[in-house]
N, C-alpha and C positions, 0 to 999 in steps of 0.2 A: 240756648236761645233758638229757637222756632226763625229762619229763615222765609221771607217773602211767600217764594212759590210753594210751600209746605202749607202755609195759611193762607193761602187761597185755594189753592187744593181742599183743607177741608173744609172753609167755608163754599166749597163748591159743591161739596159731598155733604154737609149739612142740609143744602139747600134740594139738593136731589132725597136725600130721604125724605124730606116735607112731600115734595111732590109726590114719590112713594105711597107716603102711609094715604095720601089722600085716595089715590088710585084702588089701595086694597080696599075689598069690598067684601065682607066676612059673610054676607048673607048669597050672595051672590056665589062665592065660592063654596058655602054648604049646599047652595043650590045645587053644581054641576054634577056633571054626570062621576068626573073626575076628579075631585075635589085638591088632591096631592098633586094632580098634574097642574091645575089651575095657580096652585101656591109656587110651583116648581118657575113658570114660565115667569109667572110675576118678581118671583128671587131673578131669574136667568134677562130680566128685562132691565132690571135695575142692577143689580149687584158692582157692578163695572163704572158706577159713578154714583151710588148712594156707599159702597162697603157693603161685605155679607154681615159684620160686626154689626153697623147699627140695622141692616135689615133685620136679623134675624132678635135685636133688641124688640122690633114694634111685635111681630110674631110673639116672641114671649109675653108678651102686654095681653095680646089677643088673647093668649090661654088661661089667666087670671080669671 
């Protein structure tokens, strides 16, 4: 059984990838100068309350 603060936790981190994927911006990072450093910042902005599991899910999405 899933205890309280566990499910709100991920309904925390559900909610933070939403905000996530909305932020990535695929054309905008083909754009840069940097492109790996632009994806790097964007994991290292989010990673701490979306998960790198489900970030690096939308990234796989992206490469399809």
């Amino acid at each position: 059984m899933v205890n309280v603060d566990t499910k709100n936790a991920m309904e925390q981190m559900d909610a933070a990838v939403q905000e996530a994927r909305q932020e990535l911006d695929p054309k905008a990072i083909n754009a840069a100068a940097d492109p790996v450093k632009e994806v790097a910042n964007w994991m290292k902005k989010w990673y701490t309350s979306a998960g790198y599991k489900r970030l690096s899910k939308i990234l796989i999405e992206l490469a399809d």
